[in-house]
LOFIPA-197614 format. One record per residue: y, x, z of N, C-alpha, C in turn; residue in three letters. Coordinates in steps of 0.05 Angstrom, whole numbers, m for minus. Layout:
N
- n_y/n_x/n_z/ca_y/ca_x/ca_z/c_y/c_x/c_z/resn
- Y/X/Z/Y/X/Z/Y/X/Z/ala
...
# end
This chain:
438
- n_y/n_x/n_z/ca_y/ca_x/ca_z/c_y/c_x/c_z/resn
- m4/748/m11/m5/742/18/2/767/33/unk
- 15/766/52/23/792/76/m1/797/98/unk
- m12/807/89/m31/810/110/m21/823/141/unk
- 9/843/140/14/856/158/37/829/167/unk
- 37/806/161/53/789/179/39/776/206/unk
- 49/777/230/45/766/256/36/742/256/unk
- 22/726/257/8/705/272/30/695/296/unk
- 27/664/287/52/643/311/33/654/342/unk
- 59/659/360/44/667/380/15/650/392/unk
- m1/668/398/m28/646/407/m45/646/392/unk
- m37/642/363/m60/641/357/m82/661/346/unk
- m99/659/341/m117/680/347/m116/692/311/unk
- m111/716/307/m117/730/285/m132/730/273/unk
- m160/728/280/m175/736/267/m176/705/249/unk
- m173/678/269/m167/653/251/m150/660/233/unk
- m125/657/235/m97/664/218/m106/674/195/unk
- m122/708/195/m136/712/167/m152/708/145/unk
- m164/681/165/m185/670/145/m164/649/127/unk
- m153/635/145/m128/616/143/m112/626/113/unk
- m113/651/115/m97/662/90/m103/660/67/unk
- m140/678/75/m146/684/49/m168/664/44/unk
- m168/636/51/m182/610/38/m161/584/38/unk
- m131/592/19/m123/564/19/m133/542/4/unk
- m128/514/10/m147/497/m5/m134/497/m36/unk
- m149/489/m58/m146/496/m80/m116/491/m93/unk
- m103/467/m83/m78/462/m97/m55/475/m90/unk
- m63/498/m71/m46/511/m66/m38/536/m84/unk
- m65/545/m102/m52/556/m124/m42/549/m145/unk
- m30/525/m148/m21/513/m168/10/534/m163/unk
- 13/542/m140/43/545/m129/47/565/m156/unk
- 38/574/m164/42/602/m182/54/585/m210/unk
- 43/562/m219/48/544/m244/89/542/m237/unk
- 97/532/m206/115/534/m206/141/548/m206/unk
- 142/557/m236/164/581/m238/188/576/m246/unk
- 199/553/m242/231/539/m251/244/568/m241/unk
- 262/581/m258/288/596/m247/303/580/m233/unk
- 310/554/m236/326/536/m225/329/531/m202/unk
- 302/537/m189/292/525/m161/314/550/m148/unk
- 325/536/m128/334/561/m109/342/542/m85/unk
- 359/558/m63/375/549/m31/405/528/m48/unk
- 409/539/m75/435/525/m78/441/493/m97/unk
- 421/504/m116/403/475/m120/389/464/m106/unk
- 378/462/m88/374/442/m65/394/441/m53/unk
- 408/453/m41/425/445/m30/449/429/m33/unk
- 468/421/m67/473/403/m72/456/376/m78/unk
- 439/378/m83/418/350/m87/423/335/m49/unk
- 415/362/m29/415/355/3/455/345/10/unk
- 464/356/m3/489/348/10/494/313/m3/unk
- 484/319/m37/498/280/m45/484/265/m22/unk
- 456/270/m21/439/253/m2/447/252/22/unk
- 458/268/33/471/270/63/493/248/64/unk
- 513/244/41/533/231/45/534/206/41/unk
- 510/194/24/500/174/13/484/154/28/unk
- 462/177/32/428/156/50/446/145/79/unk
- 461/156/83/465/131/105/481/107/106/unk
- 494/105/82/505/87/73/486/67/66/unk
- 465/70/45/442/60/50/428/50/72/unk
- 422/68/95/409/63/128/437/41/136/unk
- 451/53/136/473/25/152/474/m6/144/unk
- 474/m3/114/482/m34/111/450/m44/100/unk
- 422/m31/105/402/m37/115/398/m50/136/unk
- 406/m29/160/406/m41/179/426/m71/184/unk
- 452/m73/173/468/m100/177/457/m120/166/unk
- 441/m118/149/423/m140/135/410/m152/146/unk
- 391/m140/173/378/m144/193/392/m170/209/unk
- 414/m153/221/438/m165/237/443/m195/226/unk
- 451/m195/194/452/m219/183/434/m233/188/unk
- 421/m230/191/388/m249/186/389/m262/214/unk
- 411/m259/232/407/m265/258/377/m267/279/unk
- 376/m239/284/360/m234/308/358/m250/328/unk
- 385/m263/341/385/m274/367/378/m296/358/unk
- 378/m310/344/364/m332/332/339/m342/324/unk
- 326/m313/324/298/m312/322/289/m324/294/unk
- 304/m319/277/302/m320/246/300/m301/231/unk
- 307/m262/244/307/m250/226/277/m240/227/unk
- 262/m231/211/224/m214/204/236/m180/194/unk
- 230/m173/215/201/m174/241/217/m193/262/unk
- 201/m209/266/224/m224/292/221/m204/323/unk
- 193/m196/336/188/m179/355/193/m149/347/unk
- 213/m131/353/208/m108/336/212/m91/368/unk
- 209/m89/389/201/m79/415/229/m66/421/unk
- 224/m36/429/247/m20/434/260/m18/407/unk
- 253/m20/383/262/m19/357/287/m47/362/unk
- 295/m55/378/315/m77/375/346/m74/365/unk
- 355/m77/350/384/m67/353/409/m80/366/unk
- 425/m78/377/445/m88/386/444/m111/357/unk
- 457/m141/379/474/m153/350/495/m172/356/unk
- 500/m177/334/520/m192/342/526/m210/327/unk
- 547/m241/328/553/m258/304/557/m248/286/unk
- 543/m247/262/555/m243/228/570/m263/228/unk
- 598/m255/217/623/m266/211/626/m278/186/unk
- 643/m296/177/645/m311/158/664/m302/140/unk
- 682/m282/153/706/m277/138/703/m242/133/unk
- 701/m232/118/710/m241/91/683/m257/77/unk
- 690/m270/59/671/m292/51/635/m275/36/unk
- 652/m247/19/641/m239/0/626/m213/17/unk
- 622/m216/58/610/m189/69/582/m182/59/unk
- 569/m204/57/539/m183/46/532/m191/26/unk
- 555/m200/14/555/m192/m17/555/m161/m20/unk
- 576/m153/m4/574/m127/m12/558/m116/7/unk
- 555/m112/31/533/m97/42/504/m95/32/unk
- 498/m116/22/461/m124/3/472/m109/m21/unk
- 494/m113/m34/492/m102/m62/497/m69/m57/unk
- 506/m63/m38/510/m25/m29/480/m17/m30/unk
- 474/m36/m9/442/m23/m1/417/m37/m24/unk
- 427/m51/m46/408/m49/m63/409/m23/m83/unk
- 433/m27/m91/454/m11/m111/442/10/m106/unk
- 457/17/m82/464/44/m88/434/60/m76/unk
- 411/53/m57/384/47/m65/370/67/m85/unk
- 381/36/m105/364/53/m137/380/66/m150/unk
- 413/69/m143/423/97/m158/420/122/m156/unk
- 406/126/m119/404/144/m112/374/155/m115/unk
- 348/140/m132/328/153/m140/326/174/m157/unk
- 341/178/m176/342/205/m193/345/230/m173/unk
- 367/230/m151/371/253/m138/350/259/m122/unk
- 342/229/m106/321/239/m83/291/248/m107/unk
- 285/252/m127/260/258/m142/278/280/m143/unk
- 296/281/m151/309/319/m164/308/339/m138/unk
- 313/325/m117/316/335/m85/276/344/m81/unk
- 257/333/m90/238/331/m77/214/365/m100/unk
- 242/345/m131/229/363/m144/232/401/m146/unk
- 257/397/m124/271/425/m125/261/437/m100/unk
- 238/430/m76/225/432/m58/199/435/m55/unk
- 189/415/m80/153/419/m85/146/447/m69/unk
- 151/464/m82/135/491/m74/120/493/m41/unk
- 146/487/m28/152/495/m2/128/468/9/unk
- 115/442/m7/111/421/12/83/429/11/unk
- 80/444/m10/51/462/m13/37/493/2/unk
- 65/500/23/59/537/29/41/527/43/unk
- 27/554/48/4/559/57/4/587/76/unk
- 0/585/102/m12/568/119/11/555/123/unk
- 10/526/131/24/498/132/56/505/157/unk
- 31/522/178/64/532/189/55/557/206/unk
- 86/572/209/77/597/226/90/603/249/unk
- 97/584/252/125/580/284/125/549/299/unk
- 132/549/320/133/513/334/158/511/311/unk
- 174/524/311/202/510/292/187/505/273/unk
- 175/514/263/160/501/222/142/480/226/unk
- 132/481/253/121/456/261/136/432/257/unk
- 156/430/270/180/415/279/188/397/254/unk
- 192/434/233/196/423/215/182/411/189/unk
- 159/423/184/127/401/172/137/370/184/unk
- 139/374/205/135/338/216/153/322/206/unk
- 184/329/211/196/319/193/204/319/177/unk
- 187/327/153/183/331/131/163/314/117/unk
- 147/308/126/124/289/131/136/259/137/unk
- 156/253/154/166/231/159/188/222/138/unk
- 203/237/132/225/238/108/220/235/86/unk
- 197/255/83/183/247/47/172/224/51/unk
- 149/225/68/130/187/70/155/174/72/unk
- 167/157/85/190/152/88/203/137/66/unk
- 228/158/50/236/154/35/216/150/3/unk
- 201/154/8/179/141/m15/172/114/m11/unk
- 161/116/13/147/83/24/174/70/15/unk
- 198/82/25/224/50/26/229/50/m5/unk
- 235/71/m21/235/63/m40/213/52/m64/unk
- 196/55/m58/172/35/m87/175/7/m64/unk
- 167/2/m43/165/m16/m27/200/m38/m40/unk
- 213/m18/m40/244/m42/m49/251/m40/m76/unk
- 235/m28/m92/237/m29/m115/218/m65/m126/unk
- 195/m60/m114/177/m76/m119/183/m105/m111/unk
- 203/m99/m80/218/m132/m78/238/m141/m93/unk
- 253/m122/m108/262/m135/m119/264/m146/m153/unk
- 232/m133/m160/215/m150/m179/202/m164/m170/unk
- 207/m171/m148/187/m197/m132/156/m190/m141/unk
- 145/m167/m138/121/m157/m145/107/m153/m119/unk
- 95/m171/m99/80/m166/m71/54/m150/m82/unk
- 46/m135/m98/21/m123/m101/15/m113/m64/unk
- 33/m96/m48/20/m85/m24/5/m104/m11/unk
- 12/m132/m18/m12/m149/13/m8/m148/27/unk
- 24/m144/38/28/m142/67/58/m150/65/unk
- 72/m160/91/94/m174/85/117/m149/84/unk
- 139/m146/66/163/m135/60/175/m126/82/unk
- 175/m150/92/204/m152/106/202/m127/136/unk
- 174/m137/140/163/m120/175/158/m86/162/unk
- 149/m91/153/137/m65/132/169/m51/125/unk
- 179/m52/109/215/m38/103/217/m46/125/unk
- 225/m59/147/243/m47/176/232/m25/190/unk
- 203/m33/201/193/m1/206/191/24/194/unk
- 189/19/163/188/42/149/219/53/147/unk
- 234/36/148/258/52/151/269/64/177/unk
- 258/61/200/255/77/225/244/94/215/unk
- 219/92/209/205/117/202/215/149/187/unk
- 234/143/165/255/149/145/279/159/168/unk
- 287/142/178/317/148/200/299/171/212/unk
- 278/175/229/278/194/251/274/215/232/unk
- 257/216/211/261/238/194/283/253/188/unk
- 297/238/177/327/242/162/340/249/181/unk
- 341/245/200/356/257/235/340/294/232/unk
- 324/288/243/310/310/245/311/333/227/unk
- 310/328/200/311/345/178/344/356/174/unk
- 360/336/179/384/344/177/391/363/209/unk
- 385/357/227/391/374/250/374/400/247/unk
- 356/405/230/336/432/218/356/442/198/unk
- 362/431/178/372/443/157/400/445/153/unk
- 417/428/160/447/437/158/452/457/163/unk
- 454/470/173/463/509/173/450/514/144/unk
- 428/512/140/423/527/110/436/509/84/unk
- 429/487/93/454/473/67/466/477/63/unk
- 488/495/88/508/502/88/516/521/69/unk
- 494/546/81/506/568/75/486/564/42/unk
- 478/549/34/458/545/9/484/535/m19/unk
- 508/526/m3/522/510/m23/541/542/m27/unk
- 552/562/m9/556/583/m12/544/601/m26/unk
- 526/597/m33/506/617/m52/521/619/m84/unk
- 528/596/m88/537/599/m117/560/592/m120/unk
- 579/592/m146/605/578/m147/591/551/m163/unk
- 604/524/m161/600/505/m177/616/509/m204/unk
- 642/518/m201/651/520/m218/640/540/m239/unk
- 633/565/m235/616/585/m241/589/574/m253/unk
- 582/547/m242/556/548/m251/560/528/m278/unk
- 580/510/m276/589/491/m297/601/513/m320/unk
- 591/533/m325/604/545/m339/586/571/m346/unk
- 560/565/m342/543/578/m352/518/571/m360/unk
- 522/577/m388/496/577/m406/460/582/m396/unk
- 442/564/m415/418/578/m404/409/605/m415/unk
- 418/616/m436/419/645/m439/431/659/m411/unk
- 449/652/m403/456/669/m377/446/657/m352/unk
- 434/637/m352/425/626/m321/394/651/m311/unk
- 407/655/m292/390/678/m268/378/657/m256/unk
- 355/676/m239/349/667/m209/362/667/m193/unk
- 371/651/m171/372/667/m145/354/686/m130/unk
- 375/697/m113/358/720/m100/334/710/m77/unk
- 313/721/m71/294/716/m56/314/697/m32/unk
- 286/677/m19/304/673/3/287/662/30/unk
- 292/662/51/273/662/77/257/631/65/unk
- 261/616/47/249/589/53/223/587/31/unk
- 230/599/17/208/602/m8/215/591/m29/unk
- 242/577/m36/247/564/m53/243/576/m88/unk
- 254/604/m82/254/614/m105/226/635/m120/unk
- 217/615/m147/199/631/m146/197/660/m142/unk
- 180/674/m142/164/704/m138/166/715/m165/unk
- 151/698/m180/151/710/m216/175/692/m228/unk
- 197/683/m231/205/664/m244/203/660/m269/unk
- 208/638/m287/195/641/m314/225/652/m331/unk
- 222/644/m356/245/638/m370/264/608/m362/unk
- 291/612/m357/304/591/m365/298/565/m391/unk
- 291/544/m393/292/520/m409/313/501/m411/unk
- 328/500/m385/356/484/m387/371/510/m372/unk
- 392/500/m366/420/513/m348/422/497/m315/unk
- 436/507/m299/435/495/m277/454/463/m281/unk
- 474/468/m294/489/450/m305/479/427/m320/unk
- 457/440/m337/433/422/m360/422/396/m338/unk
- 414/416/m315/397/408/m291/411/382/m272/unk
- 439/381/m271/455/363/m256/463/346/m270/unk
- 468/348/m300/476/327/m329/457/310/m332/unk
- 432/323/m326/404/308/m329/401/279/m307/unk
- 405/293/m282/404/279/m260/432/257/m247/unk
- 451/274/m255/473/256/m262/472/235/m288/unk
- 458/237/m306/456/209/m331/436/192/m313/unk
- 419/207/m299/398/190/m302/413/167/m277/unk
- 424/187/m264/438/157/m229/464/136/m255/unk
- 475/147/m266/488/131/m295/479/103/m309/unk
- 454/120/m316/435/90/m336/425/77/m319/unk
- 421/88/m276/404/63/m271/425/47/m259/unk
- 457/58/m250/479/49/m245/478/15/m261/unk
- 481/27/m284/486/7/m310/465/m19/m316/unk
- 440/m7/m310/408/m23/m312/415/m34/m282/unk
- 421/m31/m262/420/m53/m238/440/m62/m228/unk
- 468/m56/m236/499/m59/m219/513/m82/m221/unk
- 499/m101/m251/505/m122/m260/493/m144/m245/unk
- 472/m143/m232/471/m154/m210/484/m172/m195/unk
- 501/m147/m182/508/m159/m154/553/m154/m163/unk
- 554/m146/m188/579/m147/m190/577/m176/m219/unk
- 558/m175/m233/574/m210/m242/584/m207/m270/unk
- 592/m228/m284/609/m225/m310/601/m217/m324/unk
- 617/m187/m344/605/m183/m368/580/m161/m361/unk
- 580/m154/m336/555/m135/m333/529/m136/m327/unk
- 526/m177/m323/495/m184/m312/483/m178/m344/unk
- 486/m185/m361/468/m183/m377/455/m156/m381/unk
- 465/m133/m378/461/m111/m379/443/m100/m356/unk
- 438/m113/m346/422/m108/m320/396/m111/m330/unk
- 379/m94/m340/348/m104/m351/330/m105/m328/unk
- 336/m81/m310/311/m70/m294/309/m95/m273/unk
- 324/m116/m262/321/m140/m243/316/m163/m251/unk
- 303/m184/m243/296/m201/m267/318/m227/m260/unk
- 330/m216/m241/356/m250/m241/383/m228/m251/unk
- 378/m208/m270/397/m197/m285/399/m211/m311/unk
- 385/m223/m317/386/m242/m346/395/m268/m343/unk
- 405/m286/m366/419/m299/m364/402/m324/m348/unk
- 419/m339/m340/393/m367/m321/398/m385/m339/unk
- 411/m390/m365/425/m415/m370/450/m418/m373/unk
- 453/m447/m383/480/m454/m389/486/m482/m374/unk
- 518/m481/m376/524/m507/m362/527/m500/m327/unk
- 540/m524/m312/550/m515/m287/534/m506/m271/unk
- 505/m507/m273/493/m503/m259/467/m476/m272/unk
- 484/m467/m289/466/m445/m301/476/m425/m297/unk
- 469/m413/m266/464/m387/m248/441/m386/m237/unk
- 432/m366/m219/412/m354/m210/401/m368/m200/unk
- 365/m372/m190/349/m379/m175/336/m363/m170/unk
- 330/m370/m132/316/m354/m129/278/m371/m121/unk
- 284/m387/m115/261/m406/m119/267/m430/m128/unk
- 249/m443/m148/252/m459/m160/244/m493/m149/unk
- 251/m513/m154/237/m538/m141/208/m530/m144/unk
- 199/m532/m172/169/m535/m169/158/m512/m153/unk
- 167/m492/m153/154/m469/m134/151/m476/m101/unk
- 180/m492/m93/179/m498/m65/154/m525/m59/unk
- 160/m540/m85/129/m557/m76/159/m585/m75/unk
- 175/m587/m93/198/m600/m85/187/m618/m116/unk
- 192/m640/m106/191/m663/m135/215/m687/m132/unk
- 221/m700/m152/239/m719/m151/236/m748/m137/unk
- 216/m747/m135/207/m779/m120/220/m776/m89/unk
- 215/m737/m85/226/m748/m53/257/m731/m47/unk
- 272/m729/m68/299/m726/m75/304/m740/m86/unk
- 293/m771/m90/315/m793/m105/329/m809/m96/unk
- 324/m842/m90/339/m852/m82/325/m859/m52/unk
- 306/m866/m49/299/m863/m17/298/m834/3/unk
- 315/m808/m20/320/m781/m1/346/m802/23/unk
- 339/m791/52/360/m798/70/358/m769/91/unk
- 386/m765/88/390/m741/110/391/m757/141/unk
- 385/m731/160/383/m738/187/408/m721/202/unk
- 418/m731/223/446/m709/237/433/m712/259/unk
- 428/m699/282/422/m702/317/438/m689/324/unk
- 441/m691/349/463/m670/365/473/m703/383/unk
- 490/m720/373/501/m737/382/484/m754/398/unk
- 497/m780/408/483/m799/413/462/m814/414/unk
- 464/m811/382/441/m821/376/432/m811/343/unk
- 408/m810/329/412/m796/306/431/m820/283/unk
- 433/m806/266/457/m807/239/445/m807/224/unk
- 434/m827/206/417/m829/180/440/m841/156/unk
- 439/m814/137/462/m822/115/451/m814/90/unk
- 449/m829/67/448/m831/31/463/m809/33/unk
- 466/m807/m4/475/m785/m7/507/m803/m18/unk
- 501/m831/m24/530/m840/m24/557/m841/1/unk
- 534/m846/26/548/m845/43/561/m817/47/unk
- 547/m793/41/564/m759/43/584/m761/10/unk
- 581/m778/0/604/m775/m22/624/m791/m11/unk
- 620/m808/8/642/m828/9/651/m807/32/unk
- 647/m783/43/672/m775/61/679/m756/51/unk
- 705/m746/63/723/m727/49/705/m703/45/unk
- 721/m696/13/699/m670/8/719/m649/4/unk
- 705/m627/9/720/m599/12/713/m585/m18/unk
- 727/m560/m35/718/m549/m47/722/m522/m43/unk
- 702/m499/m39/705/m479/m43/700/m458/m61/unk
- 711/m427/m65/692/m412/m83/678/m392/m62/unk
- 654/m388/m67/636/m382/m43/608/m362/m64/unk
- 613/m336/m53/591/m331/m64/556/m334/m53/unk
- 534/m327/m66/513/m334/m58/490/m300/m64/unk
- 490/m286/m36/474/m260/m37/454/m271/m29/unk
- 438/m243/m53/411/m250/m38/389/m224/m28/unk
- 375/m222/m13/375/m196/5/353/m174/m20/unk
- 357/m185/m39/340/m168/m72/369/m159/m83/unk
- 390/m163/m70/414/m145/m82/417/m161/m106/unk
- 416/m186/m112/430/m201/m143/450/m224/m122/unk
- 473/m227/m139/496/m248/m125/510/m267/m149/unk
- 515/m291/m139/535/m293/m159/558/m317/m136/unk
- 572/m321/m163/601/m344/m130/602/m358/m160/unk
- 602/m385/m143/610/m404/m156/626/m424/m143/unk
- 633/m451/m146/653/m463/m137/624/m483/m131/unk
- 638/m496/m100/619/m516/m84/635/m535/m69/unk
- 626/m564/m79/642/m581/m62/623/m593/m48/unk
- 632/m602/m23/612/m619/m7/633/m635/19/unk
- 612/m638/38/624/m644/66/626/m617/86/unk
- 649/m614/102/654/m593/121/623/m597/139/unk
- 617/m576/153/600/m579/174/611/m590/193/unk
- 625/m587/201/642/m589/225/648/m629/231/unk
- 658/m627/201/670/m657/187/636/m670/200/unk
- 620/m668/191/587/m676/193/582/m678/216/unk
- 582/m663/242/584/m654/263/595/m674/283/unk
- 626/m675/269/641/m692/281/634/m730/277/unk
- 621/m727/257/616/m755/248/586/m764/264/unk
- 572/m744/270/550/m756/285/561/m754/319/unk
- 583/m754/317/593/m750/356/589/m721/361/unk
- 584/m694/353/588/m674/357/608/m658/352/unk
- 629/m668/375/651/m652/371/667/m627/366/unk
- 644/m608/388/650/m581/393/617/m563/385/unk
- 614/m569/366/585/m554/364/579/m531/365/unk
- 562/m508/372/562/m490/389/540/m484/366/unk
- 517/m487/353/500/m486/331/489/m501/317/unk
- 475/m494/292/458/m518/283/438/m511/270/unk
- 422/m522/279/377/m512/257/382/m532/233/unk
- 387/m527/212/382/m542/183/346/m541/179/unk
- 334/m567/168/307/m556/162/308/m570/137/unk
- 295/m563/115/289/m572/81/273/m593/85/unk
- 268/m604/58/242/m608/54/222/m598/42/unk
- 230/m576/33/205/m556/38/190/m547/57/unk
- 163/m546/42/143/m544/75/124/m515/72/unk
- 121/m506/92/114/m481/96/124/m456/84/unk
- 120/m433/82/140/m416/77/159/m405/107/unk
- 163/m385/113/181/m370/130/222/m384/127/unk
- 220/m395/103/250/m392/109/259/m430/93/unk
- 244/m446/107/244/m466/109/264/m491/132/unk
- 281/m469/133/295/m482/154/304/m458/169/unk
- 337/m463/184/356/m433/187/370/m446/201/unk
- 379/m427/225/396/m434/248/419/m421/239/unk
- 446/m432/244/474/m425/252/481/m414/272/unk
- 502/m401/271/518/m394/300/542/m418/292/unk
- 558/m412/320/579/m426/326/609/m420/298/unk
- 607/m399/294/633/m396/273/620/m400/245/unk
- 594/m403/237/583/m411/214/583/m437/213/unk
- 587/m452/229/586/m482/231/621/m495/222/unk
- 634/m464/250/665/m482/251/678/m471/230/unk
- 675/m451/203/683/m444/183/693/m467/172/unk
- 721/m467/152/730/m490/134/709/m490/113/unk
- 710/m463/106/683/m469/80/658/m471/76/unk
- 651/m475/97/619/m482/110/622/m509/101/unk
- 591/m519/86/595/m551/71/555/m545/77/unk
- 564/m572/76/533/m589/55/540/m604/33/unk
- 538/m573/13/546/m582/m20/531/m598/m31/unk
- 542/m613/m48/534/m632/m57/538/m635/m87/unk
- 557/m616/m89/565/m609/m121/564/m588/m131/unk
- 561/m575/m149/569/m541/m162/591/m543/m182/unk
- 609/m537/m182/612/m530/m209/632/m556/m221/unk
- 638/m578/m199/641/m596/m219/627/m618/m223/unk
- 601/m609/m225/567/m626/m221/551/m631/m202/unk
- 540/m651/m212/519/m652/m191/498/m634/m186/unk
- 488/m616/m161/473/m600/m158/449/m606/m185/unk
- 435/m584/m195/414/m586/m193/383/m591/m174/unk
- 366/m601/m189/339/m604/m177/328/m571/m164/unk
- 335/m557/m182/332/m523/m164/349/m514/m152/unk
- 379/m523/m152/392/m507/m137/400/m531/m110/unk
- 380/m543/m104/382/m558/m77/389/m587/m73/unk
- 389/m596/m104/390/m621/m97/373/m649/m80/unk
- 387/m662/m67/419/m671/m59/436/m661/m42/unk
- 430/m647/m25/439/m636/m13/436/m599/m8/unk
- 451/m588/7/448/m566/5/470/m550/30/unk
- 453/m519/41/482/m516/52/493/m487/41/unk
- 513/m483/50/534/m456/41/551/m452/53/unk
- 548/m430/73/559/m420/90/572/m387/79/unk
- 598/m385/76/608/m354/77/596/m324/81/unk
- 590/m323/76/576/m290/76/550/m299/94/unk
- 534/m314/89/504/m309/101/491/m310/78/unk
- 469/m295/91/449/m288/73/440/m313/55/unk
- 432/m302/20/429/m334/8/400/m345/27/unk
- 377/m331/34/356/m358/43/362/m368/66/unk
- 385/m362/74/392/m376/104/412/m406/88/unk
- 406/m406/62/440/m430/46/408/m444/46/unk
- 402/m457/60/377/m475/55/389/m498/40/unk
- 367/m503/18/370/m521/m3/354/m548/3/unk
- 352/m571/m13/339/m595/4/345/m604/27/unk
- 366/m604/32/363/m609/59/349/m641/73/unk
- 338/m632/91/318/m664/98/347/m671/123/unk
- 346/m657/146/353/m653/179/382/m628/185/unk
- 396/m647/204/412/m622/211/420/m629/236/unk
- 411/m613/263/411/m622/289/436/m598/296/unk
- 459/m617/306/475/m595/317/467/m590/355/unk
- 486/m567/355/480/m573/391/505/m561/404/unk
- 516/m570/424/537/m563/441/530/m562/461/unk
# end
């Protein structure tokens, strides 16, 4: 400890010294941490992938939101105050949009946990100095440091865990990850407007090439540096700095490989262990993914058989039609994939009746939206509003077929809808009701 260092203006010295010489106990652990490795330039590549990355992540986070249609008062958190974001119609075209936006921000998510642990683990020291701060700037910067680490921890076990469908927290996902990822954003703002100049000059400290090209017999310290990164005693080398990036580079590799199959399909779902709609669902036309099953929704065959009758409003008067009568009008076929906001997708082929075609047949000519409701009962996502170009899309249906076949009992039979790039629990399955409005 410096005893001849200055005290942040104000405060009183004679505090400051006690401050010094009684830190709380886990602060001497700092001495255990003697990585040579640790330095300004190793962190600072770990800070730059994350820089170019996490907001690719934050963005198509945030569009997910957007999907879920806000103005509709369908997306959770539905009240989120000054937290509101601009929004706007999610578009239909291209068919496969949050296919890929859910699969970026699941993906790339959990590819990017090896770095943010290698980022956190190349910092430890510093989340432990003692005294905590010695300037309003170290203040500034504690805080968001505090918001960035909580943060990006909370969002990641929190979205790891949704998408093992594992609710252990007791509290709902959805409200919980939107605020926590504010929470994460003002951090990640903050920390980056603190630290870019040293990132900067941190990626200048070494050559990369220089460093891919040296052994742990020759791997040095870096030289001391204003942040504390580098230990005081350093130990011996155990890997290379190179050892150190191969490590962390396999590891974003194997979880690439363990979750990517996912949301890209084919020969790479099976390989997907770590998600559990990465394994096979089955065989036959209708052996793809579920995400809730009949019996889970509380769905039985007595009231999907032959006395199931759909309802249309909007028109004149309501439209009560069998499921023969939606076979007897013209049917559409599309290939249409089906995301789902756990980052797993798949496209299959779906024939049914146009919405529009449906629309038009109950006297709603020009329909402007439509509330679909299941027959499933209770549950948050039991029923989903349209906009106007989700309705007037060609490939917007109430499928009736998959594949060729007749829906399954889980995947929505008799009816069903599938609309172009919306989110899969907005493709409400069962359908009981579908009230258009103009």
């Amino acid at each position: 400890m410096n005893h001849d260092e200055r005290p942040p203006a104000g405060f009183p010295r004679a505090m400051w010294d006690r401050l010094e010489q009684h830190p709380p106990p886990g602060v001497q652990r700092l001495q255990r941490w003697r990585s040579p490795l640790r330095g300004p330039w190793l962190t600072s590549i770990f800070g730059a992938v994350l820089l170019v990355s996490l907001p690719l992540v934050i963005i198509t986070g945030l569009l997910s939101y957007i999907a879920y249609g806000p103005q509709l008062g369908q997306a959770i958190p539905g009240d989120v105050g000054w937290l509101k974001l601009p929004s706007f119609d999610w578009p239909t075209n291209p068919a496969w949009l949050y296919r890929l936006t859910q699969g970026v921000h699941v993906g790339l998510g959990m590819v990017l946990i090896p770095t943010v642990l290698a980022k956190l683990w190349s910092v430890i020291p510093r989340l432990f100095a003692w005294p905590p701060s010695r300037s309003i700037a170290q203040v500034i910067e504690r805080a968001s440091l505090l918001l960035l680490v909580g943060g990006v921890l909370f969002e990641m076990v929190t979205g790891v865990l949704n998408i093992q469908y594992d609710y252990i927290f007791g509290f709902s996902f959805y409200t919980a990850h939107y605020f926590g990822a504010w929470v994460f954003i003002a951090g990640f703002v903050a920390h980056v407007v603190i630290k870019l100049p040293r990132m900067v000059s941190g990626l200048r400290g070494l050559s990369l090439r220089a460093v891919l090209h040296t052994s742990r017999a020759e791997t040095k310290p870096e030289p001391s540096d204003p942040d504390g990164l580098v230990a005081s005693n350093p130990a011996e080398p155990t890997m290379s700095r190179r050892g150190a990036l191969a490590l962390v580079g396999g590891g974003t590799v194997l979880v690439a490989v363990l979750t990517a199959g996912q949301t890209i399909g084919g020969w790479t779902r099976p390989v997907a262990l770590l998600l559990p709609r990465g394994r096979s669902p089955g065989h036959g036309p209708n052996g793809f993914q579920v995400n809730k099953t009949a019996a889970a929704a509380g769905i039985d065959q007595v009231a999907t058989g032959e006395s199931w009758r759909l309802t249309v409003r909007g028109g004149p008067s309501p439209v009560t039609m069998d499921r023969a009568s939606l076979l007897a009008m013209p049917q559409h076929t599309a290939v249409l994939p089906i995301a789902c906001v756990e980052g797993w997708s798949t496209t299959e082929t779906w024939t049914g009746v146009r919405l529009r075609d449906l629309a038009a047949h109950a006297g709603v000519l020009t329909p402007t939206s439509a509330s679909v409701r299941s027959l499933q009962r209770g549950g948050a996502f039991n029923q989903a509003s349209l906009l106007e170009d989700q309705v007037a899309d060609d490939d917007s249906l109430l499928a009736l077929r998959v594949n060729g076949a007749d829906l399954s009992l889980d995947h929505g039979y008799p009816a069903r809808i599938i609309v172009p790039a919306l989110p899969g629990v907005h493709n409400t399955k069962w359908v009981e009701s579908i009230e258009f409005q103009s």
